[in-house]
VOLUM-115519 format. One record per atom (N, C-alpha, C): residue in three letters; x, y, z. Coordinates in steps of 0.02 Angstrom, whole numbers, padded with zeros to 5 digits, always signed. Example, Ala and Ser with C-alpha at 12.3 -4.5 7.8 and 13.67 -1.06 7.14 Angstrom:
// residues 2
ala+00660-00284+00390
ala+00615-00225+00390
ala+00660-00165+00390
ser+00642-00112+00354
ser+00684-00053+00357
ser+00645+00002+00394
This chain:
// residues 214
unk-04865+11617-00219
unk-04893+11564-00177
unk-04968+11570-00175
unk-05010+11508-00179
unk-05079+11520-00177
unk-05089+11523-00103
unk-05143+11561-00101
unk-05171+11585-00055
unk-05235+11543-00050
unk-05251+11480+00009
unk-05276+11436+00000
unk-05300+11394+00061
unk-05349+11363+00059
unk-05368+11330+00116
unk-05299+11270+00157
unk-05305+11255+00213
unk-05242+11171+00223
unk-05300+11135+00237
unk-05282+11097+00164
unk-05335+11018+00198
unk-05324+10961+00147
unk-05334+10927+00153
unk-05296+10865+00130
unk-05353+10839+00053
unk-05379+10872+00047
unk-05393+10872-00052
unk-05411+10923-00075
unk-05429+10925-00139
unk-05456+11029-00164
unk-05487+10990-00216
unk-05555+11047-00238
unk-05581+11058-00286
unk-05544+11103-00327
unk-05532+11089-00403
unk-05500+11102-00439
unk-05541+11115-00510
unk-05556+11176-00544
unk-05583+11149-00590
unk-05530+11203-00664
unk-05559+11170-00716
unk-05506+11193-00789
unk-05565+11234-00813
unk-05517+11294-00838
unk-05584+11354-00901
unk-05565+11369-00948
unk-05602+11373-00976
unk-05566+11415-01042
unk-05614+11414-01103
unk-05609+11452-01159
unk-05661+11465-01195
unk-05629+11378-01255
unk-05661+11389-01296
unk-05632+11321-01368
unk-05592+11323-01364
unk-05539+11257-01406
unk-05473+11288-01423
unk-05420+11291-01379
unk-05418+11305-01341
unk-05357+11311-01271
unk-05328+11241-01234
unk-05344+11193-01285
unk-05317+11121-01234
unk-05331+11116-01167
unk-05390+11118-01160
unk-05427+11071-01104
unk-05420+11014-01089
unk-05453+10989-01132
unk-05425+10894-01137
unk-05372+10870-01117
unk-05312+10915-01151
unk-05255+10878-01148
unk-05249+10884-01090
unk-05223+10951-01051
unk-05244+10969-00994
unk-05252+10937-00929
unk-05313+10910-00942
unk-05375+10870-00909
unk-05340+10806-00895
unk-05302+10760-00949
unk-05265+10728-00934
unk-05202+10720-00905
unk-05190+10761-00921
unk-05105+10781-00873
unk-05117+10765-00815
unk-05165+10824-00778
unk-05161+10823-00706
unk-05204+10762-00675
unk-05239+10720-00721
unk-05257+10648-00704
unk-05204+10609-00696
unk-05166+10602-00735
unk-05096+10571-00722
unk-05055+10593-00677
unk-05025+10644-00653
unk-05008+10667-00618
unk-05029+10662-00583
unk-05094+10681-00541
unk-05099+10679-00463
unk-05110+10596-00450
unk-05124+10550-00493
unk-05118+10495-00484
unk-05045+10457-00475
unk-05009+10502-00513
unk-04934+10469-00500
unk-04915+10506-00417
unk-04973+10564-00399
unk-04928+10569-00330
unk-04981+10537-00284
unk-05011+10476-00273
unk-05059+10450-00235
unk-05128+10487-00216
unk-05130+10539-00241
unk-05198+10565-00234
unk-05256+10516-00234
unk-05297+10513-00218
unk-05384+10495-00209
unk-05415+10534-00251
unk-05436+10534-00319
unk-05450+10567-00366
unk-05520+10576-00399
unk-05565+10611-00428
unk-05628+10620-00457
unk-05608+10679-00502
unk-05608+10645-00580
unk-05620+10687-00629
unk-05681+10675-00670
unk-05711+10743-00668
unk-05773+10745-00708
unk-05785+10813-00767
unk-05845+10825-00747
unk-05854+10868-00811
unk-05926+10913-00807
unk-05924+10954-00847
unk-05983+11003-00861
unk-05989+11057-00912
unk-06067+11041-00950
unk-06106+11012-00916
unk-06104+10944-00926
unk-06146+10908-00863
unk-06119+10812-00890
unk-06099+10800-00798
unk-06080+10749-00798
unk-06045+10731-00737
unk-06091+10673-00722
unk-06164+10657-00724
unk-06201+10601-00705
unk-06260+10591-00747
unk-06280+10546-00743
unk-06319+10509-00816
unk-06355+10564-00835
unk-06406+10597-00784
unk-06464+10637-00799
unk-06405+10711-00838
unk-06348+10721-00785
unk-06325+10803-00835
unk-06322+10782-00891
unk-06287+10712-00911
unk-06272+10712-00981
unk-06310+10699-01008
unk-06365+10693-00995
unk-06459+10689-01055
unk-06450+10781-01059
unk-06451+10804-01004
unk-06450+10886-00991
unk-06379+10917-01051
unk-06354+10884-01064
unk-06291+10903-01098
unk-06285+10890-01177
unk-06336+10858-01174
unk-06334+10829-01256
unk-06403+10873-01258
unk-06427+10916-01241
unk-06499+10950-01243
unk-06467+11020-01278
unk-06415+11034-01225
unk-06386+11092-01246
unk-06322+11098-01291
unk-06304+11061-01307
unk-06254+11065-01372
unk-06253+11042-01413
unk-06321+11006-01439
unk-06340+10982-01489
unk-06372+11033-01535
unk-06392+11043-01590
unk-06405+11103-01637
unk-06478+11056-01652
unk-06522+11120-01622
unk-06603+11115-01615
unk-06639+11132-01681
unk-06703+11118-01687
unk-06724+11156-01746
unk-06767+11214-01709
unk-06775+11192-01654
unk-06803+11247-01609
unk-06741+11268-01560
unk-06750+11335-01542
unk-06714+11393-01545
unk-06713+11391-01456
unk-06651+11385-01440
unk-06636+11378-01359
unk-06641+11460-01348
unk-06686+11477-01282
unk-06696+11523-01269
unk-06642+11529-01196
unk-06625+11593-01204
unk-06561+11593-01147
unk-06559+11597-01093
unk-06640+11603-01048
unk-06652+11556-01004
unk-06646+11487-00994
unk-06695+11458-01046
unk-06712+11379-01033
unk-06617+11342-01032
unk-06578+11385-01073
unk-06498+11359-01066
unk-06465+11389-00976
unk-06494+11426-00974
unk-06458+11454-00904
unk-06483+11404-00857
unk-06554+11398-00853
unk-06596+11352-00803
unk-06562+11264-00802
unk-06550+11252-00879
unk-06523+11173-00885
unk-06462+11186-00863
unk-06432+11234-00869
unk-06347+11213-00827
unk-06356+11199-00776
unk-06404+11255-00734
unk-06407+11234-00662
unk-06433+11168-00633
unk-06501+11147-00695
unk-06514+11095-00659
unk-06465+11023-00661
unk-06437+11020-00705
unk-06372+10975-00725
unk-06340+11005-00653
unk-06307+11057-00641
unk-06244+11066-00586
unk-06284+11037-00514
unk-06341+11037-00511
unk-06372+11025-00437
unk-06385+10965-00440
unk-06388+10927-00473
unk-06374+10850-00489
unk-06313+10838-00486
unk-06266+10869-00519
unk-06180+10859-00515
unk-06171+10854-00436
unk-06180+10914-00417
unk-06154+10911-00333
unk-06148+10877-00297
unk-06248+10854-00313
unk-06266+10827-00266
unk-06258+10743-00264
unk-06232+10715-00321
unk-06214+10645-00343
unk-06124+10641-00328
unk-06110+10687-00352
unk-06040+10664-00375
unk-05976+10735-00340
unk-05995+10767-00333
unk-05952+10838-00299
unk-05961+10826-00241
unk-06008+10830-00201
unk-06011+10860-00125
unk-05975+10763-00091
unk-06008+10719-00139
unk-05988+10658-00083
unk-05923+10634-00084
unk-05883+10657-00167
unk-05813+10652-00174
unk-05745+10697-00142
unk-05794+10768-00103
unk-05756+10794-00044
unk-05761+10763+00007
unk-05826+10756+00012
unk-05834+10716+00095
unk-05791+10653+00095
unk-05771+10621+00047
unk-05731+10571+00049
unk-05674+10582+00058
unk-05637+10616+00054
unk-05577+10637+00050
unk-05535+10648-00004
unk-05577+10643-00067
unk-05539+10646-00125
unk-05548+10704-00160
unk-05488+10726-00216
unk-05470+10774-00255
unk-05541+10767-00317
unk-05544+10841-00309
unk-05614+10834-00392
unk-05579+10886-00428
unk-05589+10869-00500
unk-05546+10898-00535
unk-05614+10926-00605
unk-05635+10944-00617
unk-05703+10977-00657
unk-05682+10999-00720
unk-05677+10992-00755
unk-05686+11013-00831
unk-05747+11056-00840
unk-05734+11146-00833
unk-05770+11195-00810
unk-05844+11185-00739
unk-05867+11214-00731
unk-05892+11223-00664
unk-05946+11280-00697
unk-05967+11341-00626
unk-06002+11386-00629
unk-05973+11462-00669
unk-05876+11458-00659
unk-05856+11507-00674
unk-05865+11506-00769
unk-05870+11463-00781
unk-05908+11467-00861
unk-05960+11473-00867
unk-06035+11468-00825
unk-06084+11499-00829
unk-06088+11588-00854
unk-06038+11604-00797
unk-06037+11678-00797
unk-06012+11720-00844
unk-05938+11661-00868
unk-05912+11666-00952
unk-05940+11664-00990
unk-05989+11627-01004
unk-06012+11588-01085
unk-06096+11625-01082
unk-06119+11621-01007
unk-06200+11630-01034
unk-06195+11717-00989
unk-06152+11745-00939
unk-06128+11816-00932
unk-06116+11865-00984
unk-06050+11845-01019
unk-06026+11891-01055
unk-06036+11866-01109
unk-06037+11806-01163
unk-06062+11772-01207
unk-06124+11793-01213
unk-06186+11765-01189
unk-06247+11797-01185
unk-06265+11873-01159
unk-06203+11886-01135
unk-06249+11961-01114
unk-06296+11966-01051
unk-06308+11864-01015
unk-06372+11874-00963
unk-06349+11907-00910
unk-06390+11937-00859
unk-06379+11959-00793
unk-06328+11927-00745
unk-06290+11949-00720
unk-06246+11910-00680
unk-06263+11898-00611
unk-06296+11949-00598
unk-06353+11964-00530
unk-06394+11888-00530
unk-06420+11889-00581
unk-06477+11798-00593
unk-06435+11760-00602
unk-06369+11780-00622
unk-06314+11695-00614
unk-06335+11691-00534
unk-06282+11716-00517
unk-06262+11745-00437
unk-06303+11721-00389
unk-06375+11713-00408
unk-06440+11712-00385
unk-06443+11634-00363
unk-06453+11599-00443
unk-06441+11544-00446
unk-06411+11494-00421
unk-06314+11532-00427
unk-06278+11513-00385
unk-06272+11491-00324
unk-06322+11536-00276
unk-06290+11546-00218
unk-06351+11459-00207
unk-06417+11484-00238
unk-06461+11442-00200
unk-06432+11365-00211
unk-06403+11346-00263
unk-06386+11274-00315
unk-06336+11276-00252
unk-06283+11296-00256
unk-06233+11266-00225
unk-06213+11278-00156
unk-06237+11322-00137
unk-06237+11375-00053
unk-06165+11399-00039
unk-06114+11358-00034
unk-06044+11371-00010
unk-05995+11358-00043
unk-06028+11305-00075
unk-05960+11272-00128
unk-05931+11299-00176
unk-05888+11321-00175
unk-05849+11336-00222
unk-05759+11312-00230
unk-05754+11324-00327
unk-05691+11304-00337
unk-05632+11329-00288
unk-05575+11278-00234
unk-05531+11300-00225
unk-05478+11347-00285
unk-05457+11317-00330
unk-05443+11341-00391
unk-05475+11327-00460
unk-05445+11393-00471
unk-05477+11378-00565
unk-05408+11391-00584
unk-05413+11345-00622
unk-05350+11347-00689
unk-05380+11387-00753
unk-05367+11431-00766
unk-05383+11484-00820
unk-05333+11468-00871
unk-05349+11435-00946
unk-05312+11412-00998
unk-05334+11469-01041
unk-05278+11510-01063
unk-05316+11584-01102
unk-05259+11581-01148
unk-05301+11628-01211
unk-05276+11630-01280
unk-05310+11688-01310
unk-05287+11705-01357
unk-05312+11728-01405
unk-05357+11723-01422
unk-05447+11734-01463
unk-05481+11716-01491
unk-05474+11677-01561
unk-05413+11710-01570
unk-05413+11707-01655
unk-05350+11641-01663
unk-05308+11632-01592
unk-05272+11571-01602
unk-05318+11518-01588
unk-05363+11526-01539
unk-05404+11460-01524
unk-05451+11436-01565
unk-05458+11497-01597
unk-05543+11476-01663
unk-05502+11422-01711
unk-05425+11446-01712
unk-05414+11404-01782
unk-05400+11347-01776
unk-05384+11329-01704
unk-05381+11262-01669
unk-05437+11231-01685
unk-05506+11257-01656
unk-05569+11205-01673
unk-05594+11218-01749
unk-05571+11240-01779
unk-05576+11224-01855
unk-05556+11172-01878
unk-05528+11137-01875
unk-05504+11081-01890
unk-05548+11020-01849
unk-05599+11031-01803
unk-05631+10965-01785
unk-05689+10977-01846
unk-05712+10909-01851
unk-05755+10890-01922
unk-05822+10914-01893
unk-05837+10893-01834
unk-05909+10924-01782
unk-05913+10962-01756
unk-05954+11021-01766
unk-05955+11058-01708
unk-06025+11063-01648
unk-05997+11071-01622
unk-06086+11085-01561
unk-06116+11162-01568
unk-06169+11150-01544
unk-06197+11227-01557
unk-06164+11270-01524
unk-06123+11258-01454
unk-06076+11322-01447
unk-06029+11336-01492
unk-05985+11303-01496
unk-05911+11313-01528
unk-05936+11344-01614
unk-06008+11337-01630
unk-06032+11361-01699
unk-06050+11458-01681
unk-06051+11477-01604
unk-06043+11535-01606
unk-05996+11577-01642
unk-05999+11663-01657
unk-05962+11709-01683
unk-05880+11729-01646
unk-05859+11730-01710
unk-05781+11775-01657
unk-05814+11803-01609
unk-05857+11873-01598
unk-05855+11910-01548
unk-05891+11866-01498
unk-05922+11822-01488
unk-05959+11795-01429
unk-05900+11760-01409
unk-05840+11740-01418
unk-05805+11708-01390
unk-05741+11756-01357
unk-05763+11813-01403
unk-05706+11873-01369
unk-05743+11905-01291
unk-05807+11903-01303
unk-05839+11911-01231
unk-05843+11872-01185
unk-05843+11812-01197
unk-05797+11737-01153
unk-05758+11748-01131
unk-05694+11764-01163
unk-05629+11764-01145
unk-05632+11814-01091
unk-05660+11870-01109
unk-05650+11934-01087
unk-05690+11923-01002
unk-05760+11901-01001
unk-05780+11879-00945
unk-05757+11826-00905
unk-05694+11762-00948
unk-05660+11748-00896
unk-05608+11791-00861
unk-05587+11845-00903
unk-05520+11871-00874
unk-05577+11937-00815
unk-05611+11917-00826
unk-05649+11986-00772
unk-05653+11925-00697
unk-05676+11874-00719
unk-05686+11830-00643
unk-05625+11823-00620
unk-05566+11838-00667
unk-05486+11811-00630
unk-05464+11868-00580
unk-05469+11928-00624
unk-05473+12002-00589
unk-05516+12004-00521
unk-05589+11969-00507
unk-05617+11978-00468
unk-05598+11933-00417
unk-05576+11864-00417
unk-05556+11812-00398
unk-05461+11810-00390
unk-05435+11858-00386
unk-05356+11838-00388
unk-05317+11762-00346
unk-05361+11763-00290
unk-05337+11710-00247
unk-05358+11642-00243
unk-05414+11636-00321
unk-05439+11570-00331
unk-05406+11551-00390
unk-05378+11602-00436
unk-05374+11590-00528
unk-05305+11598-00503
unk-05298+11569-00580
unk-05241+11552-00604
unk-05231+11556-00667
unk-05184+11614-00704
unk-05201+11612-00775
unk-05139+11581-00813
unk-05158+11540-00872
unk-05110+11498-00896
unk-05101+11524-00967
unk-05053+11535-01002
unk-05040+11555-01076
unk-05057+11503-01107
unk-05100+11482-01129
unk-05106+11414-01166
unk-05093+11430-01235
unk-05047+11507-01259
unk-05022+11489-01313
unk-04967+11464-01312
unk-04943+11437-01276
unk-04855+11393-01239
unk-04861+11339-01295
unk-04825+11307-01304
unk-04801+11225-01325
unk-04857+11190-01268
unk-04851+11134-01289
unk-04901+11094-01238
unk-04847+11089-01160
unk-04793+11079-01157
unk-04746+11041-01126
unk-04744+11104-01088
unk-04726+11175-01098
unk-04736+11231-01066
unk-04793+11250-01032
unk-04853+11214-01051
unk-04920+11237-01021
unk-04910+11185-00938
unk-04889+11109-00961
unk-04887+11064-00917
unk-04858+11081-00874
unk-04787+11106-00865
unk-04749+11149-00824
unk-04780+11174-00771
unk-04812+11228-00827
unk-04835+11268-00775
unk-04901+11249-00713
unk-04912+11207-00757
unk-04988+11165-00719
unk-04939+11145-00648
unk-04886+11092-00666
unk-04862+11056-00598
unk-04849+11114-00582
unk-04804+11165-00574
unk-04795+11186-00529
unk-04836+11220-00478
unk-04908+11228-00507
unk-04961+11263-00476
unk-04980+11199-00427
unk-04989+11137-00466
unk-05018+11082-00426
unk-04953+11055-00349
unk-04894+11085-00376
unk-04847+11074-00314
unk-04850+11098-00261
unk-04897+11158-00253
unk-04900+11198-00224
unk-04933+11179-00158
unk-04979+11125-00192
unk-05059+11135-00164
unk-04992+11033-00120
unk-04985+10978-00173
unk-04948+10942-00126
unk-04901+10942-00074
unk-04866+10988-00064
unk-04839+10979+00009
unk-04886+10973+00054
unk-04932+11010+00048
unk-04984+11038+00119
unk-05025+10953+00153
unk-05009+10904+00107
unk-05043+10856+00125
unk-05019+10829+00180
């Protein structure tokens, strides 16, 4: 049983390194909480409002100049403090469900253990960008490195992340499964090497959890 706030919507957001069916994912529980009358906001990151997604095509576009792993740490944030403050904080106050296609807990994944940066200067960042807010749940979609790489092999494009090394994505993985460890009562870890139909499963039943309480 999650261990969880009672209130009548949740922030919800999806993680996971490449590869792990996000998307699909992403749609499920759009359909779903829509088939159970929810009040709904699905978005994304980085991205979520005009300015992140100028901020978003900055950073996953392949530069001829060389993103330094600040100026990428600094643009997430400034994209997420625009996110919040447009589209997160007023879609709680409304009463509706937000559903995020990653958040901050991939900061700590991708530019933490991926980059190697300080988690102390995430943390930092964190607290000031967002003050309180944080994901009711994370849905943790985890795999293998070596099943998920072969998944995004097959897209014809890649972005400058997903063009990272096996091991930067094994330190992803690895720094999400450290926030799940640290976080037990927010995460949620999903085998996303399942069948799709097995992953969905398991999604509703997590998301059933959270509808009675309404």
């Amino acid at each position: 049983m999650l261990t969880m706030k009672k209130t009548s919507n949740y922030f919800i957001t999806l993680e996971g390194i490449e590869g792990v069916g996000k998307s699909t994912q992403l749609s499920f529980i759009r359909n779903y909480l829509l088939k159970s009358k929810q009040p709904l906001v699905v978005t994304r990151e980085p991205g979520g409002t005009p300015m992140a997604e100028e901020l978003r095509k900055v950073l996953l576009q392949k530069n001829k100049e060389p993103v330094t792993q600040e100026a990428e740490l600094l643009l997430l944030f400034a994209g997420r403090a625009q996110h919040i403050a447009q589209v997160i904080r007023p879609a709680l106050a409304a009463g509706k469900w937000v559903i995020c296609d990653r958040f901050t807990d991939a900061t700590y994944a991708y530019q933490g253990g991926g980059r190697g940066m300080s988690l102390e200067q995430i943390a930092m960042l964190e607290k000031w960008v967002q003050q309180d807010l944080h994901p009711d749940l994370v849905l943790l979609l985890d795999a293998p490195v070596k099943t998920a790489l072969k998944r995004i092999k097959r897209r014809r494009m890649k972005d400058r992340i997903e063009m990272e090394q096996e091991s930067f994505f094994q330190r992803v993985r690895d720094g999400y499964l450290a926030r799940a460890e640290q976080f037990p009562n927010r995460y949620k870890i999903i085998d996303a090497r399942q069948p799709c139909l097995k992953v969905q499963k398991q999604i509703k039943s997590i998301l059933d959890e959270l509808l009675p309480n309404l």
